[in-house]
C-alpha positions as a printed Julia matrix, in Angstrom:
321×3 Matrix{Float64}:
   0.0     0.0     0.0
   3.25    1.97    0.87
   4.74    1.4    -2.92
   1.53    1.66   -4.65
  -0.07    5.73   -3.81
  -2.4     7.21   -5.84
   0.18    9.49   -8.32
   3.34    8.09   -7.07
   5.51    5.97   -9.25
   6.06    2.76   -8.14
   9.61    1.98   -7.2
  11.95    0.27   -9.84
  12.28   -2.77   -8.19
   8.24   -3.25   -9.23
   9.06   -1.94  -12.76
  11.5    -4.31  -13.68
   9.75   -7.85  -11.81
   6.93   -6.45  -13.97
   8.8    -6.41  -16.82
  10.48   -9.61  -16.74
   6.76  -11.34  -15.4
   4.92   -9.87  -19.45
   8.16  -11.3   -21.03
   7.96  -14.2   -19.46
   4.23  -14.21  -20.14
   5.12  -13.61  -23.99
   6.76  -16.3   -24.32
   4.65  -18.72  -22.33
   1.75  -17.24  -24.78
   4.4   -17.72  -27.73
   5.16  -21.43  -27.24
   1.47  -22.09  -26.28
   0.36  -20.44  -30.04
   2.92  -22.45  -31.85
   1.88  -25.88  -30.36
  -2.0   -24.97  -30.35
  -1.25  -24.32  -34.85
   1.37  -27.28  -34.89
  -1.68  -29.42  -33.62
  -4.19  -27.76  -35.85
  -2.85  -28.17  -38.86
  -1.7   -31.8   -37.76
  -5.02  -32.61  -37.35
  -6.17  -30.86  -40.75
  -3.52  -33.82  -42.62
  -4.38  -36.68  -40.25
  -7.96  -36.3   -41.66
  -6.63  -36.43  -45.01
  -5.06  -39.06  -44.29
  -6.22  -42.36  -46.75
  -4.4   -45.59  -45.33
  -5.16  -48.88  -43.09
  -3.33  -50.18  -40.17
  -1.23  -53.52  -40.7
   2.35  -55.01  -42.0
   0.59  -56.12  -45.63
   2.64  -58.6   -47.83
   2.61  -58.66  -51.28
   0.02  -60.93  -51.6
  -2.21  -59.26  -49.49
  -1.52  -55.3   -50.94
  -2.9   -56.9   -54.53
  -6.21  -58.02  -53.16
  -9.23  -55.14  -53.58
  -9.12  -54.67  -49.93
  -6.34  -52.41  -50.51
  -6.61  -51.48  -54.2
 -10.01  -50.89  -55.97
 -11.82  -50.2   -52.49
  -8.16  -49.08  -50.42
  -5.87  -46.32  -50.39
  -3.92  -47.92  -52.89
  -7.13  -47.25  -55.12
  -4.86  -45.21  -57.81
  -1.91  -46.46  -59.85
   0.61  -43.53  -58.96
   0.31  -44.44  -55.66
   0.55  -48.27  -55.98
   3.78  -47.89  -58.13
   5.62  -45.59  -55.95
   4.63  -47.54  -52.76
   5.32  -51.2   -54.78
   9.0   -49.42  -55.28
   9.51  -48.95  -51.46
   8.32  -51.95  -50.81
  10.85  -53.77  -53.48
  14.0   -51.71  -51.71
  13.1   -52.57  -47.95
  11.17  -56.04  -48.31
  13.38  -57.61  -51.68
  16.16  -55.37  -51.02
  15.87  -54.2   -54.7
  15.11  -51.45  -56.88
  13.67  -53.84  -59.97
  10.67  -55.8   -59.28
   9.62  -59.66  -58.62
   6.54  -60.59  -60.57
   3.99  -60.06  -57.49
   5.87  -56.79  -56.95
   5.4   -55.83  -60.31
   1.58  -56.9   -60.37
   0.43  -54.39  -57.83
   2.86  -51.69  -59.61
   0.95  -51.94  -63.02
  -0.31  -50.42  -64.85
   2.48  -47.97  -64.26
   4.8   -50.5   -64.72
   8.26  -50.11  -66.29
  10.16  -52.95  -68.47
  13.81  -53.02  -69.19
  16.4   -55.66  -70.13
  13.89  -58.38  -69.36
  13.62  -56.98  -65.79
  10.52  -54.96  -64.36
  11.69  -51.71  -63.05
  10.06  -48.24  -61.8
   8.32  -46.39  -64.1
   9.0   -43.09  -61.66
  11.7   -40.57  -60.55
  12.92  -43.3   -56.74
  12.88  -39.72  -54.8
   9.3   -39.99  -53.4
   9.78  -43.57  -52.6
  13.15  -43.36  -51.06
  12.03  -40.78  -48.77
   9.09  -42.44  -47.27
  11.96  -45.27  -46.31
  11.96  -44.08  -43.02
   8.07  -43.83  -42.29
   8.07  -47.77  -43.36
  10.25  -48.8   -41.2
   8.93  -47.11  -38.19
   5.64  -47.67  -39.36
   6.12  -51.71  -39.4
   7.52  -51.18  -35.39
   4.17  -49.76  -34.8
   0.88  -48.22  -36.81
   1.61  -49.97  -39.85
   4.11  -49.9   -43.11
   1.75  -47.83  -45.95
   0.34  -45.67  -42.97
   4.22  -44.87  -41.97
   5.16  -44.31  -45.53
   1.53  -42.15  -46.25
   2.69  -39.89  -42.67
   5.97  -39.16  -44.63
   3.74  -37.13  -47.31
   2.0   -35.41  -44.25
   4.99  -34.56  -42.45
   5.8   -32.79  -46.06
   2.46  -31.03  -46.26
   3.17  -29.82  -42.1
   6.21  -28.32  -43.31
   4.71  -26.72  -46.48
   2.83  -24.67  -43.96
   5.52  -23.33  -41.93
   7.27  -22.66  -45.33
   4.86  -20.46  -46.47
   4.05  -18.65  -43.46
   8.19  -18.12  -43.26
   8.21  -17.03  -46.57
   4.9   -14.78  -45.84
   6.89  -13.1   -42.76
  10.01  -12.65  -44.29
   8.03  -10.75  -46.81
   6.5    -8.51  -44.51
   3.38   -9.92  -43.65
   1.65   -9.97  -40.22
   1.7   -13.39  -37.83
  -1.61  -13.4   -38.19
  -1.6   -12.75  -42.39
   0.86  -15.41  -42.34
  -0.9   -18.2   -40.35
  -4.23  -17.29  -42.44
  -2.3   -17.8   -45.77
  -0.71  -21.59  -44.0
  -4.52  -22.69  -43.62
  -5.49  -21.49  -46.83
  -3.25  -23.19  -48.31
  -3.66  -26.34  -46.27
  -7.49  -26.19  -46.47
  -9.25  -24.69  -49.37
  -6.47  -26.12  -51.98
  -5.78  -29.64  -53.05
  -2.77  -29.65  -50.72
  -5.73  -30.76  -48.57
  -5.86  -33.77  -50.74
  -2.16  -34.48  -51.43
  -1.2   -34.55  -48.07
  -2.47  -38.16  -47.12
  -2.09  -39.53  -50.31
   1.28  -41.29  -51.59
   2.56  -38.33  -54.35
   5.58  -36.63  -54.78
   3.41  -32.89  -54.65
   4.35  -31.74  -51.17
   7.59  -32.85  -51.42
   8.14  -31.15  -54.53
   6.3   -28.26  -52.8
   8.66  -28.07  -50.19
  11.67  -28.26  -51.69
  10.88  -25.08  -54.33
   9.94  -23.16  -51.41
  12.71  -24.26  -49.25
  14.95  -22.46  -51.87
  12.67  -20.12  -52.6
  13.18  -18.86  -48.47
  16.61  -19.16  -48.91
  17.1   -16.81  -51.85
  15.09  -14.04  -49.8
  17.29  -14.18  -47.19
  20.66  -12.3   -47.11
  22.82  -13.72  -49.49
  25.43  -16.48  -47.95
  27.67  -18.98  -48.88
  26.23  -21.89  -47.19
  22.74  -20.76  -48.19
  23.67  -21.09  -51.85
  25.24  -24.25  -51.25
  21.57  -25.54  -49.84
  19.98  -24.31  -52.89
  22.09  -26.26  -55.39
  21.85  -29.35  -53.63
  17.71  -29.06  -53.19
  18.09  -28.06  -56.69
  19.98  -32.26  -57.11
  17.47  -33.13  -54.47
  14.55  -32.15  -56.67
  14.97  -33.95  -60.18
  15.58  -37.04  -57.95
  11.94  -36.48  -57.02
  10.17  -35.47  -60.07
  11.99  -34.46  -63.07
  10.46  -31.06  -63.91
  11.23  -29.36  -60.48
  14.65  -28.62  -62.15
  12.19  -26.06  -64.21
  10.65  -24.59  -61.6
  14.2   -24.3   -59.3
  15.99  -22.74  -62.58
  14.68  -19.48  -61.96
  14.97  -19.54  -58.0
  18.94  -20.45  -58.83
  19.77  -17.39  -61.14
  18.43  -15.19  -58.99
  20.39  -16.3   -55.82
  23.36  -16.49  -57.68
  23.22  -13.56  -58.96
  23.46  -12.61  -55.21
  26.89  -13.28  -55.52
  27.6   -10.9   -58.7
  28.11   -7.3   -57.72
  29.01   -4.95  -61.06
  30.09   -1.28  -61.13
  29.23    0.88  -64.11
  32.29    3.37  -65.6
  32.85    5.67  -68.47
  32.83    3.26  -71.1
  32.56    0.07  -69.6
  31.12   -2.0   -66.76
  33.12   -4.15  -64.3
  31.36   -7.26  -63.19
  33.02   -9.41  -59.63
  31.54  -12.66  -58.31
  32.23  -14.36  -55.04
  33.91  -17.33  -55.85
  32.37  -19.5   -53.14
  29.84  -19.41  -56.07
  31.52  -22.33  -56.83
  31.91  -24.58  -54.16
  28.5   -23.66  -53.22
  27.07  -25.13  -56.71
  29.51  -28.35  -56.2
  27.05  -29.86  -53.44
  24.14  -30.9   -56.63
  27.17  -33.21  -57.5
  26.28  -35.09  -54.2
  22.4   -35.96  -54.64
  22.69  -36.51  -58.19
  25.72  -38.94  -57.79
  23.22  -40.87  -55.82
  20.52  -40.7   -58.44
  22.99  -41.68  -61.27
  23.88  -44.89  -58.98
  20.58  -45.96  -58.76
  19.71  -45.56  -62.51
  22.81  -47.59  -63.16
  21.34  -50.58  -60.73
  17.91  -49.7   -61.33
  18.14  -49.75  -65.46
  21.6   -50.84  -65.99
  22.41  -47.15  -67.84
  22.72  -43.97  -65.44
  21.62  -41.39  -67.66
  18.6   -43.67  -68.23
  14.86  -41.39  -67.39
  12.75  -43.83  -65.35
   9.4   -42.88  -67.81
  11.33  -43.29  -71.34
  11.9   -47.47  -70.56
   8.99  -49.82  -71.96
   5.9   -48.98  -70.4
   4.01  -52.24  -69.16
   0.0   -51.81  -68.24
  -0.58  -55.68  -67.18
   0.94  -59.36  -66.94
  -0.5   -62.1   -67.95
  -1.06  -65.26  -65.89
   2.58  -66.21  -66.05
   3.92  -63.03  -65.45
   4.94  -62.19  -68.67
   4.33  -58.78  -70.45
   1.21  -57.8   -72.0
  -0.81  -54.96  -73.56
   2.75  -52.73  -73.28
   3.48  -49.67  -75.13
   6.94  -50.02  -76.74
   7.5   -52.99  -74.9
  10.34  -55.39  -75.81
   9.02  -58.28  -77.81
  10.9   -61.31  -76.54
């Protein structure tokens, strides 16, 4: 009652536990507004999410349980998943016959082998979700998670991207649940595609290039930029322009009389060495998936079915043999 009269200040002792009690508080409110969103739009993608529970074999992911009536309903899907299932299950990147079954009619044929008929990114990245999935929910649902994780961090992407670029929190988080909710990113994210991934990784650079201009930065870009054909082969498109313009970053020019002087850093060039790492990878497995590593997974034989003895049938540009 003392420290607190009517038109006296309080003393500074008062002032400053104050103080420190609101930034505490901010905080407190901080971490409580990030895990309330995490958990919103967590919940948004587990709703998406189309899988079943279960360790399926072969056998079992053919039947229409999980095909014509499951969340393997659509070809894309069944391909890239039969692919994952080939590397962890057959320790393989080409395909047995039942392998190749559920895989058709995206099905690819090469040297009397079946193969993927799809960039091994997408599949190779859900590798972890499998195997933690088979410890516990189940093997597709682990894999199908891997897309959702993708679509979580889409979100925080874009509201990054949104607040580096001047918007609001609250603009931001607004344009993360658009996105998430009232655009087939909605649909994407519990389904086995490479979209989100591709997603993230052209707005993972595209973050980057908006930020101040660094070595290691640049050296992230170029390797998303190896990252991203191993995923889908026209992301290299999209990247191209996101890559000259952080690049260019690195370029400062100074105009004279007659003539104009241009510099570059050169830790332009170490920085673009790191694509040489996830394309090295890609390159190996072309060269065990196809037996050629500058073959394109779509341009070998494309099979749509196998017949009862699991040869080739009804293929476009198939190898007659």
């Amino acid at each position: 009652q003392k420290n607190f009269q009517f038109g006296k200040r309080p003393p500074l002792k008062w002032i400053i536990l104050i103080e420190v009690f609101w930034r505490d508080m901010k905080k407190i409110i901080k971490i409580i507004s990030i895990t309330f969103f995490i958990a919103l739009f967590t919940s948004i993608i587990l709703v998406g999410t189309k899988s079943q529970l279960g360790n399926p074999t072969i056998t079992e992911l053919s039947t229409p349980a999980w095909t014509e009536s499951g969340p393997l309903e659509l070809s894309p899907e069944r391909a890239r998943f039969a692919l994952l299932y080939s590397i962890i299950e057959n320790k393989s990147f080409q395909f047995d016959t039942e392998t190749a079954r559920l895989a058709t009619p995206d099905l690819g044929y090469k040297n009397g082998r079946y193969v993927s008929l799809f960039a091994p990114g997408t599949s190779l990245l859900m590798i972890p979700g499998y195997i933690m999935g088979k410890a516990s929910v189940g093997t597709h649902l682990g894999a199908t998670l891997t897309i959702g994780f993708f679509a979580l961090l889409n979100t925080w992407m874009i509201y990054l991207i949104a607040r580096r670029l001047g918007a609001s929190p609250v603009a931001s988080i607004i344009g993360s649940l658009v996105f998430i909710t009232a655009t087939p990113a909605f649909t994407y994210s519990g389904v086995i595609y490479q979209h989100h991934i591709s997603t993230f990784v052209i707005l993972l650079t595209l973050l980057l290039s908006i930020m101040p201009a660094i070595a290691w930065r640049l050296a992230i870009i170029y390797f998303m930029l190896g990252i991203s054909i191993i995923i889908d082969y026209p992301n290299a498109f999209f990247i191209f322009p996101i890559i000259i313009y952080a690049t260019w970053q690195f370029f400062t020019y100074t105009k004279a009389v007659n003539n104009i002087k241009l510099k570059f850093n050169p830790a332009i060039f170490m920085s673009a060495f790191t694509i040489v790492i996830p394309l090295s990878l890609y390159l190996a497995i072309n060269y065990i998936s196809y037996g050629n590593i500058l073959q394109l997974s779509n341009t070998v034989s494309h099979i749509q079915a196998l017949d009862p003895s699991g040869n080739p049938v009804a293929a476009r540009g198939a190898d007659v043999r």
